[in-house]
Chimera marker file (.cmm) of the C-alpha trace (Angstrom):
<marker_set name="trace">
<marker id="1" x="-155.452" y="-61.848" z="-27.734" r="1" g="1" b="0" radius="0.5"/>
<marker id="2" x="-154.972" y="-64.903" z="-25.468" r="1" g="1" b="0" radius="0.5"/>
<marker id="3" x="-151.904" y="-66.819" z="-25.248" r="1" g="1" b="0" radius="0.5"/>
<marker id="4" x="-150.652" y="-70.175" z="-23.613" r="1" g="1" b="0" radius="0.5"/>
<marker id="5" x="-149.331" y="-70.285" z="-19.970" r="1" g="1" b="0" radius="0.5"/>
<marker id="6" x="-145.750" y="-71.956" z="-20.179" r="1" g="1" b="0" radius="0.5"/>
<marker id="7" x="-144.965" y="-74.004" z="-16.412" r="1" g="1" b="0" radius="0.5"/>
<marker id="8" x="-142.040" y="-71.457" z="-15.489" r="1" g="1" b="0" radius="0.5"/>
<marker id="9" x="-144.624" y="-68.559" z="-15.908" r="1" g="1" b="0" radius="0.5"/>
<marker id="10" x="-147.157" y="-70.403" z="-13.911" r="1" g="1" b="0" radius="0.5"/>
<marker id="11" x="-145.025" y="-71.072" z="-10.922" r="1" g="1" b="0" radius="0.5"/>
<marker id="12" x="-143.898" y="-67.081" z="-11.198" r="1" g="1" b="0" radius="0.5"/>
<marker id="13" x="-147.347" y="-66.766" z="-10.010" r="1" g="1" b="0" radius="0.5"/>
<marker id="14" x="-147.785" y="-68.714" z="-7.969" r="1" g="1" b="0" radius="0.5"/>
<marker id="15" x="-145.260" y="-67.041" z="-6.236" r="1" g="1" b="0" radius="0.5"/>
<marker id="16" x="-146.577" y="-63.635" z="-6.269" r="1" g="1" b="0" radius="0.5"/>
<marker id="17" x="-150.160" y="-65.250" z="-5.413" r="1" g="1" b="0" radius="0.5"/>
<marker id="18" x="-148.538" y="-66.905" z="-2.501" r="1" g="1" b="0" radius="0.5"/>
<marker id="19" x="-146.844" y="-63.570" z="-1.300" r="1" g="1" b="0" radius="0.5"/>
<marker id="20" x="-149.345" y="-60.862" z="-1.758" r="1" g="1" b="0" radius="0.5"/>
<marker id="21" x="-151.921" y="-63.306" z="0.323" r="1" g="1" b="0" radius="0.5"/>
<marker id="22" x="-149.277" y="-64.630" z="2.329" r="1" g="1" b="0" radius="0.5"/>
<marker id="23" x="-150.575" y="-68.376" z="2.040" r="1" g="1" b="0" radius="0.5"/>
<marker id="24" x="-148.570" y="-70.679" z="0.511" r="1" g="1" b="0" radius="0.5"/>
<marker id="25" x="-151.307" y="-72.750" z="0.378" r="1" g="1" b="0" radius="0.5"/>
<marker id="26" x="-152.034" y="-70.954" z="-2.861" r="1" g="1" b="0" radius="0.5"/>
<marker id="27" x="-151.837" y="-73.409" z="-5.999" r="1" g="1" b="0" radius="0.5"/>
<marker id="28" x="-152.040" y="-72.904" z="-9.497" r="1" g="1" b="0" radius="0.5"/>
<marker id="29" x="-153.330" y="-75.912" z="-11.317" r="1" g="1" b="0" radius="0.5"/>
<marker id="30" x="-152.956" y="-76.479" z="-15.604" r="1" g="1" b="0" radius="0.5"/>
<marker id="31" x="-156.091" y="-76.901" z="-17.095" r="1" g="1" b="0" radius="0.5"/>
<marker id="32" x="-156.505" y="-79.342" z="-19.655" r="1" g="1" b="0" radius="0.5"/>
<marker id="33" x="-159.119" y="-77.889" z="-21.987" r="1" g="1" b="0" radius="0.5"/>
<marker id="34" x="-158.056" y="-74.102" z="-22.031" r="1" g="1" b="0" radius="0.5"/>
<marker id="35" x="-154.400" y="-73.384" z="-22.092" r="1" g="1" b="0" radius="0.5"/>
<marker id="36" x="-154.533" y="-69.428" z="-21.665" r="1" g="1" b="0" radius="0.5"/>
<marker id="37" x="-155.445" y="-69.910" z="-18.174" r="1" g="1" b="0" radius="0.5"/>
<marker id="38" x="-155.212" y="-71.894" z="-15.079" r="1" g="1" b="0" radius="0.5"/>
<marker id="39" x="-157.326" y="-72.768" z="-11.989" r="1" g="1" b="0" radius="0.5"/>
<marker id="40" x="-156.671" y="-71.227" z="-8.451" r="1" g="1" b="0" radius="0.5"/>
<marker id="41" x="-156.521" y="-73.517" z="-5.550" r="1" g="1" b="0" radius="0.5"/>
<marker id="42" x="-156.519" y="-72.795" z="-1.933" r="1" g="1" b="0" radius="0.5"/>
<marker id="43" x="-155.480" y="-75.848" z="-0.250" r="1" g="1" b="0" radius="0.5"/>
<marker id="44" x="-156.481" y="-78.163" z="-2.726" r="1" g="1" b="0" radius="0.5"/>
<marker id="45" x="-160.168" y="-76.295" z="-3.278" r="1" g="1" b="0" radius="0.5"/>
<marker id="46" x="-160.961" y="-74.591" z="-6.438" r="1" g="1" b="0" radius="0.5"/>
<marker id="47" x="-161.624" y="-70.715" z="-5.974" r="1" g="1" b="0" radius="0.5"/>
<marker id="48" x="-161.258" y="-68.940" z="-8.950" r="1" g="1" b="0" radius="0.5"/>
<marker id="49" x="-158.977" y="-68.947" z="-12.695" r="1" g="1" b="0" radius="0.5"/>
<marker id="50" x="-156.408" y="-66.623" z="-13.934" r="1" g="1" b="0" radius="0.5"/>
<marker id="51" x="-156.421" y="-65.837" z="-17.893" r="1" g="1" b="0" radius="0.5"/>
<marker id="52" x="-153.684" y="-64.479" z="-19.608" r="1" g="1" b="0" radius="0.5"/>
<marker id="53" x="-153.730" y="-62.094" z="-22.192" r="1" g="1" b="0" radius="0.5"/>
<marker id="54" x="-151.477" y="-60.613" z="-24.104" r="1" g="1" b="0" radius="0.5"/>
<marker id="55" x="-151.667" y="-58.023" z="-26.410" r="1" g="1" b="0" radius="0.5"/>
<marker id="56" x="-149.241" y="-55.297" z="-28.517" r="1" g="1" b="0" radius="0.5"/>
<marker id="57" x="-146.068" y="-57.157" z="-26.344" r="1" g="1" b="0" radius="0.5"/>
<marker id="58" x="-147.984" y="-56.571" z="-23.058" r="1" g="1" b="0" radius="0.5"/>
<marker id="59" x="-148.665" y="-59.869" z="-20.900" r="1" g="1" b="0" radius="0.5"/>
<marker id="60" x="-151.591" y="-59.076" z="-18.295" r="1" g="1" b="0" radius="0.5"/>
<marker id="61" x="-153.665" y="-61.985" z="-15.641" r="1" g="1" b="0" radius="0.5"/>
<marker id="62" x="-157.063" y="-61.792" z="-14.630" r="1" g="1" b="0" radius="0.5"/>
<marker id="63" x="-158.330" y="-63.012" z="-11.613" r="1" g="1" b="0" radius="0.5"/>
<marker id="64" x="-161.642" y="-64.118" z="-11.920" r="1" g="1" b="0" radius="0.5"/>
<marker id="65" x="-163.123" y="-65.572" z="-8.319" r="1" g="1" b="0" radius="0.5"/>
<marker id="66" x="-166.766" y="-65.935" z="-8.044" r="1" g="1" b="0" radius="0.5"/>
<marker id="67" x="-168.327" y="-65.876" z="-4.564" r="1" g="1" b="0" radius="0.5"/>
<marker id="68" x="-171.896" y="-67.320" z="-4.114" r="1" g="1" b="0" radius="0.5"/>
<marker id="69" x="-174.337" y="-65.232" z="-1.353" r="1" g="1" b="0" radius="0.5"/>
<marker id="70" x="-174.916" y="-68.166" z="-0.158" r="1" g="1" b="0" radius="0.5"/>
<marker id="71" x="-171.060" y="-68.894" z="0.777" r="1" g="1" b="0" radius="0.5"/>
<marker id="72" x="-171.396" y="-65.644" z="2.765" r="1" g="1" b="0" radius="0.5"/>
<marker id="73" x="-171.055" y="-65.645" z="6.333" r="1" g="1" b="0" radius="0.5"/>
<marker id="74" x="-174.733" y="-64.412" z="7.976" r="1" g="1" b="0" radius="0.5"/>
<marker id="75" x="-173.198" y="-62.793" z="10.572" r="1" g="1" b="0" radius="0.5"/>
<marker id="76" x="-171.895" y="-59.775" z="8.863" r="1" g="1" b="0" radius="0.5"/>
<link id1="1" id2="2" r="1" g="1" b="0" radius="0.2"/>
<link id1="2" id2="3" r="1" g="1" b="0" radius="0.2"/>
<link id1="3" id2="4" r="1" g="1" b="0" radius="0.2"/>
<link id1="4" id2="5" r="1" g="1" b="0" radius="0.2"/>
<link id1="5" id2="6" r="1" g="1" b="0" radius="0.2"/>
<link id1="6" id2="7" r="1" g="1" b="0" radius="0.2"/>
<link id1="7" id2="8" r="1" g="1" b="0" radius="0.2"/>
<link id1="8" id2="9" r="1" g="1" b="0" radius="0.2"/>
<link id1="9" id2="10" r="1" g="1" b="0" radius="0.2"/>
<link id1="10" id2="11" r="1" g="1" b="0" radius="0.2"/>
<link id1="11" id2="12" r="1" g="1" b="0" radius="0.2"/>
<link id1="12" id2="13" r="1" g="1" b="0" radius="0.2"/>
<link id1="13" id2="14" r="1" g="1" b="0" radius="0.2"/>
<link id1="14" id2="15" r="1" g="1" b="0" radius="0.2"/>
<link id1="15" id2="16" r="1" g="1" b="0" radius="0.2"/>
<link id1="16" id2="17" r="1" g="1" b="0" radius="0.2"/>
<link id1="17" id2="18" r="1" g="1" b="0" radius="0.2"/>
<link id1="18" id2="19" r="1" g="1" b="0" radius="0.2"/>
<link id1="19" id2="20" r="1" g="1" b="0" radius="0.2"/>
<link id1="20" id2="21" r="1" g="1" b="0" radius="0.2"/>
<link id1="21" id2="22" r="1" g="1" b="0" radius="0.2"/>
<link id1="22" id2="23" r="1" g="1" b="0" radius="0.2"/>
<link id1="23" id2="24" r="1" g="1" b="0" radius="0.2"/>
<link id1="24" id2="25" r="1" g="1" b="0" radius="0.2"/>
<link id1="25" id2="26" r="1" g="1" b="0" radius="0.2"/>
<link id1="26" id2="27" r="1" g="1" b="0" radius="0.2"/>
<link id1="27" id2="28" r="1" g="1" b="0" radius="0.2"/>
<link id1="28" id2="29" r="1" g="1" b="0" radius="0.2"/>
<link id1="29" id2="30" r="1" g="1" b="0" radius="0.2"/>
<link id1="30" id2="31" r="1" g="1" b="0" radius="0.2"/>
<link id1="31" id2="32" r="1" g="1" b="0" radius="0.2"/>
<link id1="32" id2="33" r="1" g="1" b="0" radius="0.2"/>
<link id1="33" id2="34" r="1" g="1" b="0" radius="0.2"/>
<link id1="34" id2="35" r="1" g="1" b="0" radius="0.2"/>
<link id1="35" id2="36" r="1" g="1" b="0" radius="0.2"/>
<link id1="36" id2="37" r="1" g="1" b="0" radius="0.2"/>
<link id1="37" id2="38" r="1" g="1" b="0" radius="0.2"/>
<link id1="38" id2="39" r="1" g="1" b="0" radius="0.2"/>
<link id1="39" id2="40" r="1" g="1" b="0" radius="0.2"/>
<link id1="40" id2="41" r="1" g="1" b="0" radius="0.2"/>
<link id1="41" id2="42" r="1" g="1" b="0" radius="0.2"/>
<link id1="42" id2="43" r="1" g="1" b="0" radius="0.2"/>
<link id1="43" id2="44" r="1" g="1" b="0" radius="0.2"/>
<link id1="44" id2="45" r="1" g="1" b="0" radius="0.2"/>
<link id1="45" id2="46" r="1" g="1" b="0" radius="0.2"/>
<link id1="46" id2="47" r="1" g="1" b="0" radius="0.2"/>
<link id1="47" id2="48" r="1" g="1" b="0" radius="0.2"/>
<link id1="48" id2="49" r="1" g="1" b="0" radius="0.2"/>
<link id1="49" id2="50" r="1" g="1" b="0" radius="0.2"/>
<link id1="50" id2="51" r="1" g="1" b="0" radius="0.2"/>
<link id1="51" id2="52" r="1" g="1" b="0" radius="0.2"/>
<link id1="52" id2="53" r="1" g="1" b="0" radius="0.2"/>
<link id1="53" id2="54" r="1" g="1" b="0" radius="0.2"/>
<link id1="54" id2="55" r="1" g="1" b="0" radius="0.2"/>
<link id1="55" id2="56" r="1" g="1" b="0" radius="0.2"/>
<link id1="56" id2="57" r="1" g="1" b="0" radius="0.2"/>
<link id1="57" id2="58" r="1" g="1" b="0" radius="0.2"/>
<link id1="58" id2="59" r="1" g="1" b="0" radius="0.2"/>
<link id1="59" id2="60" r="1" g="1" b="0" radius="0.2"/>
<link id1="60" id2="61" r="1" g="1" b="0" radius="0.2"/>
<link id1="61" id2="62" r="1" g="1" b="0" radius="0.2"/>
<link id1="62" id2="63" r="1" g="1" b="0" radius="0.2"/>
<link id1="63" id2="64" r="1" g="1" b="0" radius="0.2"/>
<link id1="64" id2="65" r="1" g="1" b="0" radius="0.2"/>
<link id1="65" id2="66" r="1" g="1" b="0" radius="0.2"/>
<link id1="66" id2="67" r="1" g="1" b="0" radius="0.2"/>
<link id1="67" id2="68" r="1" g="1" b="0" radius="0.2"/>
<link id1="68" id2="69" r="1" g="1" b="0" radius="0.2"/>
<link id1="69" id2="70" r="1" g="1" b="0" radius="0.2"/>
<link id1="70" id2="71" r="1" g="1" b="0" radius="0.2"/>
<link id1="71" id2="72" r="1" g="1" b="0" radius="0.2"/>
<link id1="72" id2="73" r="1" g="1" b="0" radius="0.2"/>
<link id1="73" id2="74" r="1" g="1" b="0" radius="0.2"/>
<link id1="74" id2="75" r="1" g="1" b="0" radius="0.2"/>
<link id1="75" id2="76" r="1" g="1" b="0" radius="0.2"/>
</marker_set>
């Protein structure tokens, strides 16, 4: 079951975003029309959404970053 992200839980995080890819450049944005998620940012650039779910007392986020071929480097 899905439930809403609350601003202190957000900016928890962000925090752990920010430290397990050391960038602080790392933002997590509210979204307006779904409030069991929020947007990723990387320097002001959308790259992915986290949901939050929670279910039987236990609160788990899923990062969900899609990454188009043609994004891809051509050198690899």
């Amino acid at each position: 079951m899905s439930s809403t992200f609350s601003k202190p839980e957000a900016d928890r995080l962000q925090k752990y975003l920010q430290g397990k890819f050391s960038n602080p450049k790392i933002a997590l944005v509210e979204r307006k029309e779904a409030r069991d998620s929020v947007e990723v940012t990387l320097g002001g650039e959308f790259i992915g959404v986290v949901y939050k779910d929670e279910d039987d007392g236990e609160v788990s986020y899923d990062f969900n970053m899609a990454i188009l071929a043609m994004d891809l480097p051509t050198d690899a």
